[in-house]
C-alpha beads as a LAMMPS data file, in Angstrom:
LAMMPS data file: protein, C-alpha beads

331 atoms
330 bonds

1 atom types
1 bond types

-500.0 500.0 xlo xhi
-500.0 500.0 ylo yhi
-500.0 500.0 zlo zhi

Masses

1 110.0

Atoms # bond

1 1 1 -351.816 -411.781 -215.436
2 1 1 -348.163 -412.720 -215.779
3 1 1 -345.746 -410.835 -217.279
4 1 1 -343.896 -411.697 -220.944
5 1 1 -340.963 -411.978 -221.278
6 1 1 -338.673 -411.598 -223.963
7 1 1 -335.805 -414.033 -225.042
8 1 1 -333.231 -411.949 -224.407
9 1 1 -334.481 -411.477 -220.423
10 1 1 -335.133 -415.183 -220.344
11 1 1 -331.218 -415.536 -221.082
12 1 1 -329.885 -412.577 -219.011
13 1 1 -332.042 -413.805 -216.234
14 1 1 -330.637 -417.412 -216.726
15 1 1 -326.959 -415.714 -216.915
16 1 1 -327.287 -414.058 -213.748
17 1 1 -328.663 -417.238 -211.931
18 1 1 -325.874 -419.084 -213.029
19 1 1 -323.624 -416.679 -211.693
20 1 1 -325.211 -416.166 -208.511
21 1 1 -324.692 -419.823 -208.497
22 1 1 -320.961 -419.682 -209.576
23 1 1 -319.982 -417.429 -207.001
24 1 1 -321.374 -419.969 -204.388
25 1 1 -324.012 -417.580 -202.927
26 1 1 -327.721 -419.210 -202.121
27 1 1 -330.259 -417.682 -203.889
28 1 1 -333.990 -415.985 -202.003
29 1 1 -336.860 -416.526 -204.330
30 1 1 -339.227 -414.135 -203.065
31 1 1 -343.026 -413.359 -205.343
32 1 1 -343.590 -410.207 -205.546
33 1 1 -346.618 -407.712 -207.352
34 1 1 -345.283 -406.906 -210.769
35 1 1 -344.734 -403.072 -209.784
36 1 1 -342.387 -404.251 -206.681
37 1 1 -340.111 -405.125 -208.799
38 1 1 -339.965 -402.309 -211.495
39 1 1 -337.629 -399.794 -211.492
40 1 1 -339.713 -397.379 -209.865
41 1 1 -341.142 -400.320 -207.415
42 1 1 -339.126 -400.862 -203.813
43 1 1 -337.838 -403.917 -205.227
44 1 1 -334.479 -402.457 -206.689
45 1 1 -333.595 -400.951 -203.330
46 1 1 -334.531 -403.648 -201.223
47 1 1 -332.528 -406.322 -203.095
48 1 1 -329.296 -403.728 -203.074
49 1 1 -330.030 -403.742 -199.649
50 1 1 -330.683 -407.153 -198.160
51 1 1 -328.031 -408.189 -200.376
52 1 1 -325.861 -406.516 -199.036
53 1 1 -326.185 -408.136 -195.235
54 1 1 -327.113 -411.666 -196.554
55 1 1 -324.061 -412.484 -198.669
56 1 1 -326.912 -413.885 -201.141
57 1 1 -328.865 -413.433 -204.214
58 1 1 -332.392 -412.071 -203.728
59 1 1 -334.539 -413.113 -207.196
60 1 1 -337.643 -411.326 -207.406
61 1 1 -340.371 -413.135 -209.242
62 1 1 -343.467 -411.117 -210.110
63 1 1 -347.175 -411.562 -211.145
64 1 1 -350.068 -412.664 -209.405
65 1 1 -349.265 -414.459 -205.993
66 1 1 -352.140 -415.781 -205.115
67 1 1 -353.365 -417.534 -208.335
68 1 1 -349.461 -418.471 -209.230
69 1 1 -349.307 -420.257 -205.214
70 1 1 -352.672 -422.197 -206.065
71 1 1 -351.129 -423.423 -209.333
72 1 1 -347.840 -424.459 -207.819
73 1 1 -349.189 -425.703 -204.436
74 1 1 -346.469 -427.763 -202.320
75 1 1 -343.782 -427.581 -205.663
76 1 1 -343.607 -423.832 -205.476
77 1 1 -340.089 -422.366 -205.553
78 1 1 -341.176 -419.473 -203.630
79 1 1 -339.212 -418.830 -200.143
80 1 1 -340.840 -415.397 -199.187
81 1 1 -344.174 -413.530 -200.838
82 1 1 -344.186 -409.939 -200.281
83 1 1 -347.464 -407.646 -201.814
84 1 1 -350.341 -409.916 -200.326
85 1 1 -352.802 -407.254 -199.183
86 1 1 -354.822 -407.345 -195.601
87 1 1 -358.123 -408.410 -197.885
88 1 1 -355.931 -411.397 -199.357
89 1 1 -355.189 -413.003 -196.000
90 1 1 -358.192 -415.780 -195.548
91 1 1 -357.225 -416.998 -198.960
92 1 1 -353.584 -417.043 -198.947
93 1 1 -353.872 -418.824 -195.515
94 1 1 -356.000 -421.335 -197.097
95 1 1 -353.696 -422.360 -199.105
96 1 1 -351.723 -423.854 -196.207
97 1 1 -347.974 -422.737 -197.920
98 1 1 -347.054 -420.167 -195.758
99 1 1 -345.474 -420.649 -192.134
100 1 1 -345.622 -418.812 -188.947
101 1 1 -343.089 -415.906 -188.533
102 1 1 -342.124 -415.757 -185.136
103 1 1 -341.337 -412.186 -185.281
104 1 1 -341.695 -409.662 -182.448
105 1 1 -344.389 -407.025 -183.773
106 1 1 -345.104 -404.631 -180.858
107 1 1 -342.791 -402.136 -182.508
108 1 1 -345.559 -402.051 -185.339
109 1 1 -346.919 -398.261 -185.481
110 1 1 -350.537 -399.081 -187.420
111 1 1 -353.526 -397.433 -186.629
112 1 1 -355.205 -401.004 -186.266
113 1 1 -354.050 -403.864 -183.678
114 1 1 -352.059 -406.334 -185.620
115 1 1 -350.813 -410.174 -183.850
116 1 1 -351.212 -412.049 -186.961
117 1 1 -348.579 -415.311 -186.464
118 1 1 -347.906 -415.314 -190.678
119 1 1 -348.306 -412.483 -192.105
120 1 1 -345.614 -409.249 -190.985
121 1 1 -347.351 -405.859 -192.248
122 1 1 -344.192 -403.556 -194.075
123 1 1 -346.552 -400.500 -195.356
124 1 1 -350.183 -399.893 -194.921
125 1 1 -352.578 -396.656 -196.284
126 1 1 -355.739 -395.953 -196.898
127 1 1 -358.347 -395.753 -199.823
128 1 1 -359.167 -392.388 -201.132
129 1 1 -359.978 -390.637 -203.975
130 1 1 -357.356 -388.258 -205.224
131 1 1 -358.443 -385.060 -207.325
132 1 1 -356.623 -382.282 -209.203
133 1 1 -357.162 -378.427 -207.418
134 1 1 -357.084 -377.024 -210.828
135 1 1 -359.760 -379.276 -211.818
136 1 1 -361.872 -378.975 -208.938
137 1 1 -361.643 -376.152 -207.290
138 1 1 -364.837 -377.254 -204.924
139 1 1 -364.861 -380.941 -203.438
140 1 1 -367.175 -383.359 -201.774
141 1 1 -365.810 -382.641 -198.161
142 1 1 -368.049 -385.958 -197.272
143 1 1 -368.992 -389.103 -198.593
144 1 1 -372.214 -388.195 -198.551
145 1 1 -371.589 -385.126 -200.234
146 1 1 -369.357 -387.190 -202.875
147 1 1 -372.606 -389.652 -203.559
148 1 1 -374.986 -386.506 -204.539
149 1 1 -372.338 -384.643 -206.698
150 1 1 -373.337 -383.776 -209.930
151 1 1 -372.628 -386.787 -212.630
152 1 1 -370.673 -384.853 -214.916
153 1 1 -367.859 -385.753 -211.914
154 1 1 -365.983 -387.906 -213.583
155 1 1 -363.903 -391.264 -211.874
156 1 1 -361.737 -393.942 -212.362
157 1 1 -361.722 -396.889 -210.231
158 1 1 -360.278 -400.385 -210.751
159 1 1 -362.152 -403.763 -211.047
160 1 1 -362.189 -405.565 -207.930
161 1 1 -362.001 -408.869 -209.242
162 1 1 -358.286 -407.793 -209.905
163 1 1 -357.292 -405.127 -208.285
164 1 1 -356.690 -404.930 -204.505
165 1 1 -357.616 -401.153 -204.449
166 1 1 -360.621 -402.058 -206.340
167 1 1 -362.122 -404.519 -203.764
168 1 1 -360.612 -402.036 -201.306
169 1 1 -363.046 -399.378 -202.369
170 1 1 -366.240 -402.129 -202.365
171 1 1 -365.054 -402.584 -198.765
172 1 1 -364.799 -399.277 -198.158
173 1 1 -368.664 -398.473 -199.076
174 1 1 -369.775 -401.591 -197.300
175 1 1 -368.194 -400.710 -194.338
176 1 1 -369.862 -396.987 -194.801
177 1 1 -373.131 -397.779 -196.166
178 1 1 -373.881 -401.216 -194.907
179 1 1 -376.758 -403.116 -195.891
180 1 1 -377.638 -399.574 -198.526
181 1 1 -374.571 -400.125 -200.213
182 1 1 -376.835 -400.786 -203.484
183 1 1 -377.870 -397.379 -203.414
184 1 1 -374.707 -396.018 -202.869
185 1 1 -373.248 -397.735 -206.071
186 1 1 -376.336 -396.683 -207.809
187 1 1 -375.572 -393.047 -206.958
188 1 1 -371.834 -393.387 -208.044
189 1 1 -372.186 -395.325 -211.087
190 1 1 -373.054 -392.365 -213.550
191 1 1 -369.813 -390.726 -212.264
192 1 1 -367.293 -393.605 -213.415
193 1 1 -366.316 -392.665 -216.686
194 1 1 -363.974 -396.043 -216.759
195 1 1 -363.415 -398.743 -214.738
196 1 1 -359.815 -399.952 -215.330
197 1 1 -357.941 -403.920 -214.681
198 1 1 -355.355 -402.411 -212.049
199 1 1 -354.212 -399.405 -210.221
200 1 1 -351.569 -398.294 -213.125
201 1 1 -354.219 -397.769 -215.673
202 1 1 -356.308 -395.790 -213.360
203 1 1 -354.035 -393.689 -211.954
204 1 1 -352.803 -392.884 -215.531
205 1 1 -355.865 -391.655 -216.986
206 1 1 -355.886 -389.278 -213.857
207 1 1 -352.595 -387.596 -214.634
208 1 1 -353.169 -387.187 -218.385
209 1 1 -356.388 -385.325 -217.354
210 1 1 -358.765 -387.965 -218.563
211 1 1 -360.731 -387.843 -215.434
212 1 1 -361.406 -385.148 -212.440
213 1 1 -360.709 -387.996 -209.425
214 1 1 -359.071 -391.638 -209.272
215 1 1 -359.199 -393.945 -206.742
216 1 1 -355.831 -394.398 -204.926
217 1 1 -354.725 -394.224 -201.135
218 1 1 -354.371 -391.434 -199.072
219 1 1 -350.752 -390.940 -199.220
220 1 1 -350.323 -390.670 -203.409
221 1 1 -350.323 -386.904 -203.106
222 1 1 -346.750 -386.903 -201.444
223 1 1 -345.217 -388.551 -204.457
224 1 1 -346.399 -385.419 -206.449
225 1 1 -345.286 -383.079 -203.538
226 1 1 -341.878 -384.722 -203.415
227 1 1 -341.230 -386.375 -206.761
228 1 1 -342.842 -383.548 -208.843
229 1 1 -342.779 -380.736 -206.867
230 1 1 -346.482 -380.144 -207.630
231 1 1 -348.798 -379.188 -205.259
232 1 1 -352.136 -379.748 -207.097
233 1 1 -353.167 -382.739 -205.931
234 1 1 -354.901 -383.615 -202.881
235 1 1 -356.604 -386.753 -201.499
236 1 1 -360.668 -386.066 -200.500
237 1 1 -361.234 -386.732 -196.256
238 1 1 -364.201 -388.227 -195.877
239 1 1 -365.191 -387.973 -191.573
240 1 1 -367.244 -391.319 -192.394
241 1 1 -363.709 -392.823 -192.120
242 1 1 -361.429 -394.356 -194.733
243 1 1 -360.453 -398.116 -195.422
244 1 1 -357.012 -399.132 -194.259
245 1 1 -354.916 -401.406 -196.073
246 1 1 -351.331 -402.708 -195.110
247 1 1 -349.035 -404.860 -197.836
248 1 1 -347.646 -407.920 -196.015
249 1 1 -344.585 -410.429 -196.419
250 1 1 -344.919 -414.127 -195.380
251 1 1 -342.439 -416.761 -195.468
252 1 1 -343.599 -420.115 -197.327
253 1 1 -343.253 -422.943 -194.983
254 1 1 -341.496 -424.975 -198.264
255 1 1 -339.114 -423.001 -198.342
256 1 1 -335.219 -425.100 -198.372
257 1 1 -333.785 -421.586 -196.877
258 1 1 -335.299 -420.876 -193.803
259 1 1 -332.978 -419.142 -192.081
260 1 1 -332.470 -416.573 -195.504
261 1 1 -336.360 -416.131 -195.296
262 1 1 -336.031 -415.540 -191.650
263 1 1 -333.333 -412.991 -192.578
264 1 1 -335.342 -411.377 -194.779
265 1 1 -338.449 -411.329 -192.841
266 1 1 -336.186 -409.359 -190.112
267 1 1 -335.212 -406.876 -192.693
268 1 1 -338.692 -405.957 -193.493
269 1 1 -338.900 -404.561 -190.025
270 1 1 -335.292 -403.384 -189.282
271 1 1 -334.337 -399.058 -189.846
272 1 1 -333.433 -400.049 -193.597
273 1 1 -335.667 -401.671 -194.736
274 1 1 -339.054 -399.041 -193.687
275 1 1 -337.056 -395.959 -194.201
276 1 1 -337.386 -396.921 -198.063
277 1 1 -341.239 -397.145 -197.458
278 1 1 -341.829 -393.991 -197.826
279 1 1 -340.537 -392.777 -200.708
280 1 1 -340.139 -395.962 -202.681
281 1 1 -343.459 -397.192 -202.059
282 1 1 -345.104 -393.845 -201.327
283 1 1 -347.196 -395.412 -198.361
284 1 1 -346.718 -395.460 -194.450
285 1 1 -344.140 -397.390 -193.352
286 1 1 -345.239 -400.284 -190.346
287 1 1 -342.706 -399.711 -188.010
288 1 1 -342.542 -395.589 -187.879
289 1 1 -339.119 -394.631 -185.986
290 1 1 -339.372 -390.175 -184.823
291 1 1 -338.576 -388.151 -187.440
292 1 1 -339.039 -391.211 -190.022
293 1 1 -341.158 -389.574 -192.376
294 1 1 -340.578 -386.886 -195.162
295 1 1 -342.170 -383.407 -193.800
296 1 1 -344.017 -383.592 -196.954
297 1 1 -345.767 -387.040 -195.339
298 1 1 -346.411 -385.410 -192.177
299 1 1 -348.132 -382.673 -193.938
300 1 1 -350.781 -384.456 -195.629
301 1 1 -354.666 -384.573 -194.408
302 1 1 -355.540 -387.593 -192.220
303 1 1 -359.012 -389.390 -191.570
304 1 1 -360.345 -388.860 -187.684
305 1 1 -361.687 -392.677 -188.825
306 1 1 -359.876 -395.695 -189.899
307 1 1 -362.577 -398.080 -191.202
308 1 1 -360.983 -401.678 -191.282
309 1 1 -362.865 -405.604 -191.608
310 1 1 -361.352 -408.629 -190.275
311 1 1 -360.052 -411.282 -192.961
312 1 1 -363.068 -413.498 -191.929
313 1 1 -365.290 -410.676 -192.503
314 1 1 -363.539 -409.779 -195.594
315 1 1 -363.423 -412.854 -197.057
316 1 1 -367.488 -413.466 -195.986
317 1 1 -368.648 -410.275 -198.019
318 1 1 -366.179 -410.798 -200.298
319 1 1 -368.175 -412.602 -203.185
320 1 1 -371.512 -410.476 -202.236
321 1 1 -370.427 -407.182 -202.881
322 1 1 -368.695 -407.811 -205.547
323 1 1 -371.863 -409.674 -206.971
324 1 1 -373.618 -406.672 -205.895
325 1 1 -371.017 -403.746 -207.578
326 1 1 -371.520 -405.716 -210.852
327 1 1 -375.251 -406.322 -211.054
328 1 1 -375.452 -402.908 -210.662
329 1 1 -372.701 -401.612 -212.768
330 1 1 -374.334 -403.807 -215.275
331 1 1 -378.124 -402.199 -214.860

Bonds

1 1 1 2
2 1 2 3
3 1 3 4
4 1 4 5
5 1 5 6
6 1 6 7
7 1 7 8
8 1 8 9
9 1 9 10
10 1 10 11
11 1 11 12
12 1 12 13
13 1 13 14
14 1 14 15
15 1 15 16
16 1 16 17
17 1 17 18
18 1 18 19
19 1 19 20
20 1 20 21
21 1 21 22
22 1 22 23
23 1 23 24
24 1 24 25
25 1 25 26
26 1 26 27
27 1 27 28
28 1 28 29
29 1 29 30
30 1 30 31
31 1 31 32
32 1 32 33
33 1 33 34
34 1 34 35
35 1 35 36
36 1 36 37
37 1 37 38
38 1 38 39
39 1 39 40
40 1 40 41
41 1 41 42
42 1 42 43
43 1 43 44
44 1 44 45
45 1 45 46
46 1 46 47
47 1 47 48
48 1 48 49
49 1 49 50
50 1 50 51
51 1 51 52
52 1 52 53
53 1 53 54
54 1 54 55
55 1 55 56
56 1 56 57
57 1 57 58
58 1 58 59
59 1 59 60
60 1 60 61
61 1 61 62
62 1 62 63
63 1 63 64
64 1 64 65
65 1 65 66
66 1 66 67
67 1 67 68
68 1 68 69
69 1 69 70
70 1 70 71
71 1 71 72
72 1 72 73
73 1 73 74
74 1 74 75
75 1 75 76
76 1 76 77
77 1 77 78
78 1 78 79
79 1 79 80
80 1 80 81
81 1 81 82
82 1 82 83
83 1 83 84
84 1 84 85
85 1 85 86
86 1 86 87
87 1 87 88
88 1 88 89
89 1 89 90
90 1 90 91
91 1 91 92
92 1 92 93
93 1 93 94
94 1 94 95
95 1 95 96
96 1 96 97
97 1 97 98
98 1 98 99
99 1 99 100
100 1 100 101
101 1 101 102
102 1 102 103
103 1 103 104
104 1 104 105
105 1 105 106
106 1 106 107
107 1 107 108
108 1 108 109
109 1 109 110
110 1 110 111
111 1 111 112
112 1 112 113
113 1 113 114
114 1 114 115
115 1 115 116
116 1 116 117
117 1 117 118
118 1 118 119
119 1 119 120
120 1 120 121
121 1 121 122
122 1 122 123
123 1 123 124
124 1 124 125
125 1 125 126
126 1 126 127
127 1 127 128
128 1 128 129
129 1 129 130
130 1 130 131
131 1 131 132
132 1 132 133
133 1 133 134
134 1 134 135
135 1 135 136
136 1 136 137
137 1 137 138
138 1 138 139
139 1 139 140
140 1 140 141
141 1 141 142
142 1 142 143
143 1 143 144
144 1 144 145
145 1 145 146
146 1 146 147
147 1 147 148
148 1 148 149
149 1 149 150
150 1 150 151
151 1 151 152
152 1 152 153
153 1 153 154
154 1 154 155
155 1 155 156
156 1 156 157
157 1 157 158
158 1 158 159
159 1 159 160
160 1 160 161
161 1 161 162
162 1 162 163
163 1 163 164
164 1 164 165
165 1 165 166
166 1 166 167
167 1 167 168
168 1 168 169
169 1 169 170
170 1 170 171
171 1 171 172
172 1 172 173
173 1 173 174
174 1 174 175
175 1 175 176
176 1 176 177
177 1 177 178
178 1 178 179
179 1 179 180
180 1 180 181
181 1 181 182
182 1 182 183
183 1 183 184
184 1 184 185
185 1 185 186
186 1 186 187
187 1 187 188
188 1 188 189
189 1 189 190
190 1 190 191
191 1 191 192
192 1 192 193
193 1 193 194
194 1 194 195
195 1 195 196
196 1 196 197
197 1 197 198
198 1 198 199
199 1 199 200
200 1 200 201
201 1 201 202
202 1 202 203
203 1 203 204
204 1 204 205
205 1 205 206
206 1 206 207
207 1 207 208
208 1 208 209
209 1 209 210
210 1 210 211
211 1 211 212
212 1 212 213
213 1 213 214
214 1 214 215
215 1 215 216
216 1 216 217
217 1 217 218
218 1 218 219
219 1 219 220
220 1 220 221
221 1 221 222
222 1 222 223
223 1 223 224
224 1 224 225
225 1 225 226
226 1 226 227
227 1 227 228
228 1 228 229
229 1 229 230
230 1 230 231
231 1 231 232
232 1 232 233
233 1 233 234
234 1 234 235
235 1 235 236
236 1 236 237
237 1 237 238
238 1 238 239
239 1 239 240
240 1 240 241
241 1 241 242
242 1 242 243
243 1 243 244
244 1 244 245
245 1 245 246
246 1 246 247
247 1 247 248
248 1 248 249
249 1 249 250
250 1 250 251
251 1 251 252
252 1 252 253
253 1 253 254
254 1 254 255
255 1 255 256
256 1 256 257
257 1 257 258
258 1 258 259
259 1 259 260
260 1 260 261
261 1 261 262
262 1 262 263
263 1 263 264
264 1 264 265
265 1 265 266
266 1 266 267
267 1 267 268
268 1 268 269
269 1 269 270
270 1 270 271
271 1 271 272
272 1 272 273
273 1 273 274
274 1 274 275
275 1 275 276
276 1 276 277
277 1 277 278
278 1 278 279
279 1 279 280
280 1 280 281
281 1 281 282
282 1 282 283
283 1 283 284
284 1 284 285
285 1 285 286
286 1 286 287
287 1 287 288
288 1 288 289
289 1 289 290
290 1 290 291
291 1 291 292
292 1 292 293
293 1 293 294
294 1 294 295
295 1 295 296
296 1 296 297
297 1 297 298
298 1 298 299
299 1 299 300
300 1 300 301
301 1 301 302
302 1 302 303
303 1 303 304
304 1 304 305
305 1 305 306
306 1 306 307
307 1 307 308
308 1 308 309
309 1 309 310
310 1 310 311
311 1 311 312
312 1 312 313
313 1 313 314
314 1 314 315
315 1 315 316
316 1 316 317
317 1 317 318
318 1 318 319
319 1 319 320
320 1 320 321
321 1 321 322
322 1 322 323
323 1 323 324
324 1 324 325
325 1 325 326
326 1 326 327
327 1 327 328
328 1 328 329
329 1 329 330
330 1 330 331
């Protein structure tokens, strides 16, 4: 979905352009999710920054990358996407816009190999389901445990057809349950009291109390810990492991400033750059220096397991299990 926007940001958007454009500086179109960009989204801080090396002006563009690249094919202003997820890789590849980095990633610090030539990881997490302690004072401590709770348990996920989290979680109970997935979905359907477009929505009806669980990533808790100064909520460890999920950035290969988009594809991985990870994007950053992390990150619970599929085996159960989640959601 793409966002609306109002005269009045068409023309200060158009202002600032032209003045980017007046001072002489070249201009980095870069796609981002729509939350990158918001004012409580990285985006703000990574534009101050970069900006301030590159001597240009970063635009952020937001809404869906992958369907907006289709549409635009080899016209497409883009010079950098940032936001692609690890399950968005075969298809984003296929589209045959995006060029090889070139970058050195052996500093990387993710629990899974990674020596993909396009795509540069910048923050990666897991799936999880987050819960309130005053709510539950007793959780699942397994999925198993989770699947055979009582039904008045009430969660919100997201739809996988939009939602990266969403498809995350399909994933996730493929990769756990294999070829009795079915009956795993059967057993957790009476327990989603809503299934929501996108991760926002969710995660709202959480905090407002609507629902005892939501599905999120393993490190949400620390922006309560930190930003909030509350305690209650916890993420659920599962020892059948948990799905990992990095956010990437990938430089188009149309791109008429390659050496800004090689810039910016350096600050991704410089100090800067993943010492905002944290706390702007309240996820692990890719490259993790000593002592890079909040004490409230290093605190929180982590899986023995990281459960993780290849993009070719992704993108090959892709379509079934999400044929699958809603023939039985639909029962």
């Amino acid at each position: 979905m793409r966002p609306i926007l109002s005269p009045a940001l068409m023309i200060a958007g158009s202002l600032m352009a032209s003045s980017a454009l007046a001072e002489g500086k070249p201009e980095l179109i870069v796609y981002a999710p729509d939350y990158f960009a918001s004012e409580w989204g990285p985006g703000p801080q990574i534009e101050k920054g970069f900006e301030g090396r590159c001597g240009c002006d970063l635009q952020f563009r937001t809404g869906d990358l992958l369907t907006r690249l289709r549409l635009e094919g080899d016209t497409t202003p883009a010079d950098v996407v940032i936001g692609l997820t690890t399950d968005q890789t075969a298809a984003a590849r296929a589209t045959g816009l995006l060029a090889d980095h070139g970058k050195d990633l052996s500093t990387l610090t993710l629990p899974i190999a990674w020596t993909d030539p396009v795509f540069v990881p910048f923050n990666w997490g897991e799936a999880a389901f987050i819960y309130d302690k005053n709510r539950l004072a007793t959780p699942p401590a397994s999925f198993a445990a989770f699947l055979t709770a009582p039904d008045d348990l009430k969660i919100v996920i997201q739809d996988p057809r939009s939602s990266p989290s969403g498809l995350a979680l399909l994933l996730w109970v493929k990769a756990v349950y294999g070829d009795t997935s079915g009956d795993a979905w059967r057993a957790l359907k009476p327990k989603v009291l809503t299934v929501t477009p996108g991760w926002s929505e969710a995660y709202g009806l959480f905090t407002s109390g609507e629902a005892d669980m939501v599905l999120s990533y393993i490190t949400s808790p620390a922006y309560h810990i930190i930003a909030e100064h509350d305690l209650t909520k916890a993420a659920l460890i599962f020892p059948e492991g948990h799905y990992f999920t990095a956010e990437l950035v990938a430089k188009t290969g149309t791109t008429d400033q390659p050496a800004l988009a090689d810039a910016f594809l350096d600050y991704v991985l410089s100090d800067d750059f993943q010492g905002m990870i944290a706390t702007a994007n309240w996820s692990y950053p890719a490259r993790m220096t000593e002592g890079g992390l909040p004490p409230e990150f290093a605190a929180l619970a982590r899986p023995e397991k990281t459960l993780f599929l290849t993009e070719t085996e992704a993108e090959m159960i892709r379509g079934p299990v999400i044929d699958e989640w809603l023939s039985i959601m639909s029962e």
